[in-house]
N, C-alpha and C positions, 0 to 999 in steps of 0.2 A: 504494500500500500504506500502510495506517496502524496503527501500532501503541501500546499504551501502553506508558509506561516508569513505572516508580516504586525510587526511588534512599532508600535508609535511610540516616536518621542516627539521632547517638545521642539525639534529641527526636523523634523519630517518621519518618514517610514522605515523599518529596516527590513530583509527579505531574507528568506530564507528555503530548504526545504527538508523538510521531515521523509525518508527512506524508512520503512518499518516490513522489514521479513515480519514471517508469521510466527516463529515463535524465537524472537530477538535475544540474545544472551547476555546483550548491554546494549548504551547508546552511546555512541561517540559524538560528543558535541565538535565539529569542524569550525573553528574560530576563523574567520580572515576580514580585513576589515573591508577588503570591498571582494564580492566574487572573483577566480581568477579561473584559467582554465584547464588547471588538472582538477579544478575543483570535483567532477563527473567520475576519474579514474581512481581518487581517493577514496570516492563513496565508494565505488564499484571495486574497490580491492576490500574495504570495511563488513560491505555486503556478504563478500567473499567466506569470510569469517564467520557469517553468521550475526554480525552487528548493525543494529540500526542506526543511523546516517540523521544530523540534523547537521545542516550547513547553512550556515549563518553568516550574514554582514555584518557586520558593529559599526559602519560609517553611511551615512547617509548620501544620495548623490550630491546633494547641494556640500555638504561636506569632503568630499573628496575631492571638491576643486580647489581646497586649498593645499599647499605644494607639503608643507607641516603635518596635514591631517593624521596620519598617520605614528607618528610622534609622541602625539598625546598620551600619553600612558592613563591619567586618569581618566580618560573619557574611554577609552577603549575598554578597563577597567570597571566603570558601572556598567557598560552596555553589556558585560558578557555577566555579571552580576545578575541584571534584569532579567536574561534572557535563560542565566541557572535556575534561577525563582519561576521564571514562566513554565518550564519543563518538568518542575516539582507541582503545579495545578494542571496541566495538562493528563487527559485519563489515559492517551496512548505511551507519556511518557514517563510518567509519575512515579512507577514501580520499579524503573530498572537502572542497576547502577550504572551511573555515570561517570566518562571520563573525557578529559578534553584533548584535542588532537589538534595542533596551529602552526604558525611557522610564521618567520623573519620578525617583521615589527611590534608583532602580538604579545609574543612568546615575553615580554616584562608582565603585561596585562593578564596573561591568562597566573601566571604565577600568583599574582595578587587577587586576583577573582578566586580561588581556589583556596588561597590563605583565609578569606573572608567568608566562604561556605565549604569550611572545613568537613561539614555531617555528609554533605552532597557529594562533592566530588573526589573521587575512588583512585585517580591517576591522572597526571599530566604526561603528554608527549608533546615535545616542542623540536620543531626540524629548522635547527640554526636559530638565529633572533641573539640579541644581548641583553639573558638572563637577567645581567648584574645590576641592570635599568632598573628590575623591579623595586628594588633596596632593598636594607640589608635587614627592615623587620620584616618584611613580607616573607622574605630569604628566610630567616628566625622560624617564624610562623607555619610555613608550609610543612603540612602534615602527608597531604599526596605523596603517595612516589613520585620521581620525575626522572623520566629517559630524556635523555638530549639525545639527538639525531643528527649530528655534524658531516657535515660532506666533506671528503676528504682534503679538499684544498681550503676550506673556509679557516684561514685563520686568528678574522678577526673572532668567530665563533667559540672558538676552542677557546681563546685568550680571555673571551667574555664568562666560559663556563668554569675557567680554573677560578676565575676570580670571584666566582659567584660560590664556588664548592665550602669554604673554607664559613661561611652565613650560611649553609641548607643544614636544618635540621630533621630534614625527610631523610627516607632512605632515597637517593638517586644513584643513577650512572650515565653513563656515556658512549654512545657507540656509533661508528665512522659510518657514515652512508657511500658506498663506493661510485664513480663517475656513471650512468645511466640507473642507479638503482634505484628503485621505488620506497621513499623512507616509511611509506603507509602500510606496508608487510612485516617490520621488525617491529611495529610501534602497535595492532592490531594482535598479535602472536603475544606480544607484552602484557595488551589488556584481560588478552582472555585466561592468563595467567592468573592478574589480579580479582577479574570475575569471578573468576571459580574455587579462587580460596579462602 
């Protein structure tokens, strides 16, 4: 079953879409701040697993014309906030553990979203981003696991994740994404790990 979602704020709309097998073993909330387009292959490797897929904007179009938008750590931050909360009153998505799956600019934001509804969210996967943005209580605070997904030549990525290790009081790790690899497989095989124990 696939449904759209679109979530108001007071800058406009945000869009999304709900993927939902029939009997889902989690939901992967897919953070990005405007759609991109492996957004489809991500679902469709999550699918793969047997996970349901909410794929989600956090920027509004009037919002992403500005060059910064993306930046914003605390705006990006309530919106995926709103959008945990929305998915705990939802009856298709209510019941099942959640984790978040994002990547580049997000990935300070989702860390702090996940700090902040610590009972909701089950695991973060973040594929590159510089963690270390999120600061160092959010860093404190996070109780999720979290896998970093680094692609093998991202070195500002690495440099952001050593720096961020030493402030995570989760348990995390780190693992290289090789040139053409799909980081939505290591990160999917990750979750259903933590689903099911």
């Amino acid at each position: 079953m696939n449904r759209y979602i679109t979530l108001q704020t007071p800058h406009g709309s945000l869009h999304g879409e709900l993927e939902l097998p029939d009997t889902p073993r989690g939901l992967i909330l897919i953070a990005r701040a405007h759609h991109a387009t492996d957004d489809t292959a991500i679902s469709s490797c999550f699918a793969e697993f047997g996970c349901a897929t909410l794929c989600m904007e956090l920027l509004t179009t009037q919002e992403m014309q500005f060059a910064d938008a993306t930046q914003n750590v605390p705006r990006l931050t309530q919106r995926l906030i709103d959008i945990l909360d929305m998915t705990r009153n939802d009856g298709d998505m209510e019941k099942l553990p959640l984790a978040i799956f994002t990547s580049g600019d997000v990935a300070p934001a989702a860390i702090r979203a996940a700090a902040q509804r610590d009972t909701l969210v089950k695991a973060v996967a973040c594929h590159g981003g510089l963690i270390d943005r999120a600061g160092v209580q959010a860093l404190d605070l996070l109780v999720a696991p979290l896998l970093m997904l680094i692609d093998a030549d991202d070195l500002i990525g690495k440099t952001a994740h050593q720096r961020a290790t030493s402030h995570l009081g989760c348990v995390h790790s780190m693992q290289v994404v090789g040139i053409g690899e799909d980081p939505a497989a290591p990160a999917a095989i990750w979750f259903l790990g933590l689903f099911s124990g």
